[in-house]
N, C-alpha and C positions, 0 to 999 in steps of 0.2 A: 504494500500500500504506500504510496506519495505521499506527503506529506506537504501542505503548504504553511509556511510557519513566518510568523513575526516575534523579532526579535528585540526584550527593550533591554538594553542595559546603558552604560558612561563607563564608572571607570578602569583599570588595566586589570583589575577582577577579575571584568567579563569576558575578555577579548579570547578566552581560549574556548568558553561553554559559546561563545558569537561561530569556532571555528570548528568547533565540533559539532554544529548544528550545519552548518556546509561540510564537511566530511562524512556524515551520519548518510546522504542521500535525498534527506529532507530537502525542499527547494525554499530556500529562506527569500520572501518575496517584499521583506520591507525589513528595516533596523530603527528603531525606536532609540532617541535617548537625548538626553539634556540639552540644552542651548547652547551655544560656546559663553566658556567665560573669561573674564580676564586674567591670565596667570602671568608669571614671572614679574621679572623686576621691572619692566615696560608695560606692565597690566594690559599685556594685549589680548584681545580677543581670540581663543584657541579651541578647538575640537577634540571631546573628548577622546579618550583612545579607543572608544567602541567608535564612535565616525570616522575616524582615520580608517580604520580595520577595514569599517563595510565599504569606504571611499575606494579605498585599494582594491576593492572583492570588487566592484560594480553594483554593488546592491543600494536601492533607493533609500534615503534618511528623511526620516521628518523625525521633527524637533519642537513641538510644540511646547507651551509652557504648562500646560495642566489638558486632563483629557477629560474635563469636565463639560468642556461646548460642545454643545451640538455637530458642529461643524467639524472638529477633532476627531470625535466619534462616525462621522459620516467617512471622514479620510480611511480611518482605521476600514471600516465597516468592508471600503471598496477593492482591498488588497483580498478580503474571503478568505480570511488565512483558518486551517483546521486546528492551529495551536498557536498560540502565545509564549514567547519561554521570556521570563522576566528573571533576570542577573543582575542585583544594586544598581537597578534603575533610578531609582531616586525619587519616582513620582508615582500617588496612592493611584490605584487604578477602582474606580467606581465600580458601583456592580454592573452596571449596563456593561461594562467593557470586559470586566472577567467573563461573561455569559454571552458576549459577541463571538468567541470561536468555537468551532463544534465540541472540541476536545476540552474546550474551557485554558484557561493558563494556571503552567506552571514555575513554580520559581525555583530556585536552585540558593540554598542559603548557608552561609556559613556556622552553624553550630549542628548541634545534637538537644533538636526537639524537645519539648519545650523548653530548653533550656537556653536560654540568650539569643530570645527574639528582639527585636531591633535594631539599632543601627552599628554597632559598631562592636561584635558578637568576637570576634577575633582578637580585641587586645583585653575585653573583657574578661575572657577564659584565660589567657594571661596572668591577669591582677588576680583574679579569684585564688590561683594556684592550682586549675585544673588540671588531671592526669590526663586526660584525652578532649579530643574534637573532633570535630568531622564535618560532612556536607548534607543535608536531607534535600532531597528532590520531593517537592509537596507541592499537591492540586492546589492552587491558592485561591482563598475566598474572601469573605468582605475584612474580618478583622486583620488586625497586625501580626502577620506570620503565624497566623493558627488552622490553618488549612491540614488535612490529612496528610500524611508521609506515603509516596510511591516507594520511596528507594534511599538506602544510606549508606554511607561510606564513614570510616573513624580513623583517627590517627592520633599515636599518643603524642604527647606537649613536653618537650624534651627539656633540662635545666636552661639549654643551649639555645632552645628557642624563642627568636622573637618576632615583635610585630608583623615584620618582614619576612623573615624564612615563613611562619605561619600561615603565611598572605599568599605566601607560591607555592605553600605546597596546598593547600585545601584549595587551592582555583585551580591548579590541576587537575584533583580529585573531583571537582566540581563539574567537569569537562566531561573526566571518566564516567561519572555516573550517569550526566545529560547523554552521554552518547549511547547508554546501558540501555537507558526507557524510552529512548526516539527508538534504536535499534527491534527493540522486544514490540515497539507498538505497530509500526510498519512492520514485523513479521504475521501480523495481525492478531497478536496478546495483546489483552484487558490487565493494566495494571491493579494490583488492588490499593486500595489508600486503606491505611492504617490509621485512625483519628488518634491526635495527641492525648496521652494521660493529661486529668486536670492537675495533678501534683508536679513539683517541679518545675514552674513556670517563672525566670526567670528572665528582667529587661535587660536589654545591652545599653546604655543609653549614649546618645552621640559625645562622645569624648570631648572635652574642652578643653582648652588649652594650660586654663588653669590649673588642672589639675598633675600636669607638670612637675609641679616643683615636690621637691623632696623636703621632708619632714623626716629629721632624723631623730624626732624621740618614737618613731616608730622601730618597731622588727627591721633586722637588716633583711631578712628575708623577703617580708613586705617590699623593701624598697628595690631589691634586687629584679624584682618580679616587676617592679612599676617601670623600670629604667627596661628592660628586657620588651615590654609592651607597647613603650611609646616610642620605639625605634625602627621605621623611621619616625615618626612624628606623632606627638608635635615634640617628641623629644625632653626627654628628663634635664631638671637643671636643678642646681644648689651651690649652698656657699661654702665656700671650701680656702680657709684659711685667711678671709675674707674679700676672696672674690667669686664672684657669679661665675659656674659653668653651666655648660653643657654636660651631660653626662651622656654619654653613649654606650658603656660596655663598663659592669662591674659584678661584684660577685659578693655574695654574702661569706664574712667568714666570721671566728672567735675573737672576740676583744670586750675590753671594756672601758666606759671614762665617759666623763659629761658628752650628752648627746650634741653630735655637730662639731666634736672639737678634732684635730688631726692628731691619732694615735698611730702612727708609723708612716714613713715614706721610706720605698726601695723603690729597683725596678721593677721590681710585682704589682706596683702601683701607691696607690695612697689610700692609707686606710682611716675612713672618719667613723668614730664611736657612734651608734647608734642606741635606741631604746631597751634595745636586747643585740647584742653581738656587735660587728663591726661590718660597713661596707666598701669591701675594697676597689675604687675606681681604679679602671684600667686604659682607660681611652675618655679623653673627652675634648671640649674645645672652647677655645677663648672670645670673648667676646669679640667679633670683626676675625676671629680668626680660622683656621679650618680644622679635623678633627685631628688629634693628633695620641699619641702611647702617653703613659703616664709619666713613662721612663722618659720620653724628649721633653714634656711640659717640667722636669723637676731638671734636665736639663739646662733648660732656659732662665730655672729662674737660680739659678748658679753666679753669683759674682765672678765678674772676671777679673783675671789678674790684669795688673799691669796696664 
């Protein structure tokens, strides 16, 4: 069976479950996804990485701002697509519009049901100090990410891992699965959806920036897990001996002494006393400057002779 499919998602998430829906055999007949906005240091107006994708592939973009007009939904309506597959699109989809394709839509999401519905499910399970994660493929319906589960994939959450490695390995996974239940339903299998248990239901909630900085009458452990999560961004910071960094790579180890004060420097890093234990930074970066080993930063700040 053919499959004719629109695709919503933006950002570098989506762009492997956008290419796995063109390798599946599915004929992806429109790509759905954000506005351009302004980024970098010239706030110029840019395309998300799902429109570059489908720009490159041939495939038609529309970019609407909400899919609540009439006129929106008339666009959609014209493509006839038998399935929707929705990847951190970014925009709530009305019921009219879940119930415009034969197949209904699916979305592809980052956690392990119900647990860390919302936006930002991946550095969540981070901070939390989760053992595992995963992707669920679920029928989506009108509430926030409580649709039935088709299909799941998990992966455990390594000391090592952060925001980032997490972010590529579950959009991979997220790929693998999309490509599992397009594959099974054009052989012509009935998924079944599995409804989410009511227990367990935890938000991911959009990350802020403030929530960055490091508090060192906390657990080192705590904080090792914050800095690990918000890597790339928005990036852990703290004061350390009294200047602001960046923090990018540190590790919880054994220490003790007023919270926030520096109890060791080698090349292993710099170790600042925390609530409980010690957190040793190992990389970070200076204000206007770029990231750098602990061991160059205590380099630098060496008097010179002479």
């Amino acid at each position: 069976m053919k499959l004719r499919v629109v695709f919503a998602g933006t950002p570098e998430f989506s762009v492997p479950c956008l290419e796995a829906c063109r390798a599946s055999g599915a004929e992806v007949v429109a790509v759905y996804t954000q506005p351009d906005r302004p980024a970098g240091r010239g706030r110029k107006l840019t395309p998300s990485p799902v429109k570059q994708a489908a720009i490159a592939a041939g495939i038609p973009v529309e970019q609407p701002e909400s899919l609540k007009s009439e006129a929106a939904r008339a666009t959609l309506a014209g493509y006839d697509a038998d399935l929707m597959v929705v990847v951190a699109y970014g925009l709530i989809l009305p019921r009219k519009v879940l119930a415009m394709p034969r197949l209904g839509c699916w979305n592809v999401h980052a956690s392990l049901l119900p647990r860390w519905r919302g936006a930002a499910p991946i550095q969540r399970a981070i901070l939390a100090g989760d053992a595992e994660s995963g992707v669920d493929l679920m029928q989506m319906e009108a509430g926030l990410d409580t649709g039935p589960v088709l299909l799941e994939r998990c992966t455990p959450i390594s000391r090592d891992d952060t925001g980032g490695t997490l972010h590529d390995r579950l959009s991979a996974l997220g790929a693998d699965v999309l490509t599992e239940g397009l594959s099974r339903v054009m052989a012509g299998e009935t998924l079944t959806p599995h409804p989410q248990p009511d227990e367990g239901v935890v938000y991911a909630h959009k990350l802020d920036k403030a929530e960055a900085r490091l508090d060192f009458t906390r657990t080192a452990m705590e904080l090792e897990r914050q800095v690990r999560a918000f890597d790339p961004w928005p990036v852990a910071e703290g004061d350390v001996a009294g200047e602001t960094l960046r923090i990018w790579s540190a590790r919880a180890v054994e220490g003790n002494g007023a919270p926030g004060s520096v109890i060791g420097m080698s090349r292993d890093g710099i170790d600042i006393a925390c609530g409980e234990g010690a957190l040793r930074v190992t990389a970070l970066q200076r204000s206007g400057g770029k990231r750098i080993t602990a061991a160059d930063y205590l380099n630098a700040l060496k008097p010179r002779n002479g």
